[in-house]
C-alpha positions as CSV (number, residue, x, y, z in Angstrom):
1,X,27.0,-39.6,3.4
2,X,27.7,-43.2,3.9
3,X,23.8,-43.9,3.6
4,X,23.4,-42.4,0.6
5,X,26.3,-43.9,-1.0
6,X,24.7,-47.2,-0.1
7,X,21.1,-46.1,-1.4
8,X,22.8,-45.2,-4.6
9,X,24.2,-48.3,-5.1
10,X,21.4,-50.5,-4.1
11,X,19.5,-48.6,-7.1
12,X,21.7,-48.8,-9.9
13,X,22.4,-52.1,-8.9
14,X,18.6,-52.8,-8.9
15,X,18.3,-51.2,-12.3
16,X,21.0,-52.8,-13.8
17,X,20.6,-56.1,-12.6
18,X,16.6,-55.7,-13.9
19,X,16.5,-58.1,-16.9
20,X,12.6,-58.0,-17.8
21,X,11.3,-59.2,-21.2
22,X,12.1,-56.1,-22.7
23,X,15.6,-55.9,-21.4
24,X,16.6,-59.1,-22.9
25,X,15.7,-57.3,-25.8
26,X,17.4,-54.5,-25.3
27,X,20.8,-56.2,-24.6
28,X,21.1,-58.1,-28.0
29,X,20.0,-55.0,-29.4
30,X,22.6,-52.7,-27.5
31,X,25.3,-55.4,-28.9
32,X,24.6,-55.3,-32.1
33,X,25.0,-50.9,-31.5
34,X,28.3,-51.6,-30.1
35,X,29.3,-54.3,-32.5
36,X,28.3,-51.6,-35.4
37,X,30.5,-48.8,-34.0
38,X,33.3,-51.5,-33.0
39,X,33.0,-52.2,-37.3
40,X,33.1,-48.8,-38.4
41,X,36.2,-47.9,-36.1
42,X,38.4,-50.1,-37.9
43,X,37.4,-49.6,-41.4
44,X,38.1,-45.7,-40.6
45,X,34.6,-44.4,-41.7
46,X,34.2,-41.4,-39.1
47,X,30.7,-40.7,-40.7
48,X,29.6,-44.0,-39.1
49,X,31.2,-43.4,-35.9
50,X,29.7,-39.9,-36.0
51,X,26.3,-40.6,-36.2
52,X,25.9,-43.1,-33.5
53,X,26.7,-40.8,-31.4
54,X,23.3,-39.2,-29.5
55,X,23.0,-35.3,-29.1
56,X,23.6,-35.4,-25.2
57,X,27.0,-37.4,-25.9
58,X,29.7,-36.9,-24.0
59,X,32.9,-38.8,-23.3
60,X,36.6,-39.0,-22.5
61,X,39.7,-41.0,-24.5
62,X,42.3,-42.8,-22.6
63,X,44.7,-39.2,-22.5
64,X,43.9,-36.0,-19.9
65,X,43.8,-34.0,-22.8
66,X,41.4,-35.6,-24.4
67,X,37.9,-34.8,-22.9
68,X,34.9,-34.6,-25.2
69,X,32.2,-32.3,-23.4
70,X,29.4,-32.3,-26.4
71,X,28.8,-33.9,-29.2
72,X,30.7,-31.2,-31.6
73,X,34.0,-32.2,-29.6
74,X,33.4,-36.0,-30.0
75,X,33.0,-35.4,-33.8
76,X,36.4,-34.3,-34.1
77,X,38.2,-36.5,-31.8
78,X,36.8,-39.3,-34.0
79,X,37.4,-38.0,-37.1
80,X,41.2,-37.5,-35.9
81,X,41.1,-41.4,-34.6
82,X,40.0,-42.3,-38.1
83,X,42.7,-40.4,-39.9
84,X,45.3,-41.8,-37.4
85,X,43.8,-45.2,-38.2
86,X,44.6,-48.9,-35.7
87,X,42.2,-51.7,-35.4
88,X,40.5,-52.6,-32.4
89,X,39.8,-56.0,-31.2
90,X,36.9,-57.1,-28.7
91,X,38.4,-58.9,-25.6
92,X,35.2,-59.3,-23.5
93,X,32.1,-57.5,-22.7
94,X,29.7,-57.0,-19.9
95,X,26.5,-55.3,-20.8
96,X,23.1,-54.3,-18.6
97,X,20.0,-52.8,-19.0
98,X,17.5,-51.3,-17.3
99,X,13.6,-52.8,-17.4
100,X,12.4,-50.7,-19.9
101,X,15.0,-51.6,-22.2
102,X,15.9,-48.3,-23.4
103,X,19.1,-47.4,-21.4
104,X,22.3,-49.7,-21.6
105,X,25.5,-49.9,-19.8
106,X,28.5,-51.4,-20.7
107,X,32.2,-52.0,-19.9
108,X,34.2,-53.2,-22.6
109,X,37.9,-54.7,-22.9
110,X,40.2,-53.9,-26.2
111,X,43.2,-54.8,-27.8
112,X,44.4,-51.7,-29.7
113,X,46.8,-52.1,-32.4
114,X,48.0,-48.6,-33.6
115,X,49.0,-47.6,-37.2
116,X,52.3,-48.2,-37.1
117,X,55.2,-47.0,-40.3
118,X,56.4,-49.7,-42.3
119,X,58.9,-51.8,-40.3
120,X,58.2,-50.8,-37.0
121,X,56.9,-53.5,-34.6
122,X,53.0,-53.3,-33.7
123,X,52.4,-51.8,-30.3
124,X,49.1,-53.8,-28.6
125,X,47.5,-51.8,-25.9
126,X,44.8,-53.0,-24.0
127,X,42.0,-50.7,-22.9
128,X,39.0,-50.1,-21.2
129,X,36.0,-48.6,-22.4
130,X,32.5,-47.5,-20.2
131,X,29.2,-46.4,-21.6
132,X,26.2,-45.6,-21.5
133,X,23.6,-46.1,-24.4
134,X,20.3,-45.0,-25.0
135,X,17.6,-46.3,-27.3
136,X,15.9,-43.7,-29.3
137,X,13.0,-45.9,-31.1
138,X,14.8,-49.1,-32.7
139,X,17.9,-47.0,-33.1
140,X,20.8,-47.2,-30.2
141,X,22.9,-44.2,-29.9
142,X,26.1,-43.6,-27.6
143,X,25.2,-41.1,-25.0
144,X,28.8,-41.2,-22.8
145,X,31.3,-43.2,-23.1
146,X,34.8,-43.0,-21.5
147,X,38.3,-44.8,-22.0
148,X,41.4,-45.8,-20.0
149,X,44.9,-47.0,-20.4
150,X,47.9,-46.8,-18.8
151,X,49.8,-44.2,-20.3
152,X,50.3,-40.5,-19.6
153,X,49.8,-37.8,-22.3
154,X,53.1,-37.4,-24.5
155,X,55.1,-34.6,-23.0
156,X,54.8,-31.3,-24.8
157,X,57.6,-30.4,-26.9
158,X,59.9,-28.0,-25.6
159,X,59.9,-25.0,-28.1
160,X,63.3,-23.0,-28.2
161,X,63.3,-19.3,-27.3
162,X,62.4,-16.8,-30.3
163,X,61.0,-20.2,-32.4
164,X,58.0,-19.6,-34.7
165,X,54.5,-21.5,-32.8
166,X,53.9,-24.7,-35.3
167,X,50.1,-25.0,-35.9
């Protein structure tokens, strides 16, 4: 097990460190993908977020709870993250790509600021965020992405006996 561990490193460490002609490429163009869907998560447009996402997608958010197994489940995950609004801001980013140029990884550092009521003080969270993207023609897509913090889900409300379920 331990050799094949080792083998498996070795070559996505060899793919990823790969930075032909094409990959240079690639990277600014895998930026500029990630600098798009960085854009439309903070002005809130969940069409934008939607369709930059590629039919194989599938991801996880920073909560157990939230797993997104296809691309129907990520749709609505971001469509609730748009209506719940925040703004995210770029801390640092580290970005490869293998030799074709038509696969990127990244891992990504965030502040995120949550929408917060009127006179409450703004919470900033950072966060963590791994992908994967893939290149379909000149167009990048988000094919898996997932998302960490340190913070449990919220504990489930504890319903009293004979209440009514709330939707």
């Amino acid at each position: 097990m331990r050799n094949v561990t080792f083998a498996v490193v070795l070559m996505v460490g060899g793919v990823a460190g790969a930075q032909g002609p094409k990959a240079k490429d690639a990277v600014a163009g895998a930026k500029a993908a990630l600098d798009k869907a960085d854009e439309a998560f903070n002005a809130h447009d969940a069409k934008a977020m939607a369709a930059m996402l590629d039919k194989s997608y599938f991801g996880v958010g920073p909560f157990i709870s939230a797993k997104q197994p296809d691309v129907e489940a990520a749709r609505a995950a971001i469509e609730q993250q748009a209506a719940a609004g925040g703004h995210l801001t770029r801390d640092g980013l580290t970005l490869k790509t293998d030799e074709d140029g038509d696969t990127a990884w990244y891992i990504a550092d965030y502040t995120f600021v949550p929408k917060v009521p009127p006179g409450v003080l703004a919470i900033h969270r950072k966060l963590r965020e791994a992908g994967v993207l893939v290149r379909h023609g000149k167009e990048w897509k988000l094919a898996m992405r997932g998302v960490s913090w340190v913070q449990p889900d919220p504990p489930t409300p504890v319903r009293p006996a004979g209440a009514p379920a709330t939707p």
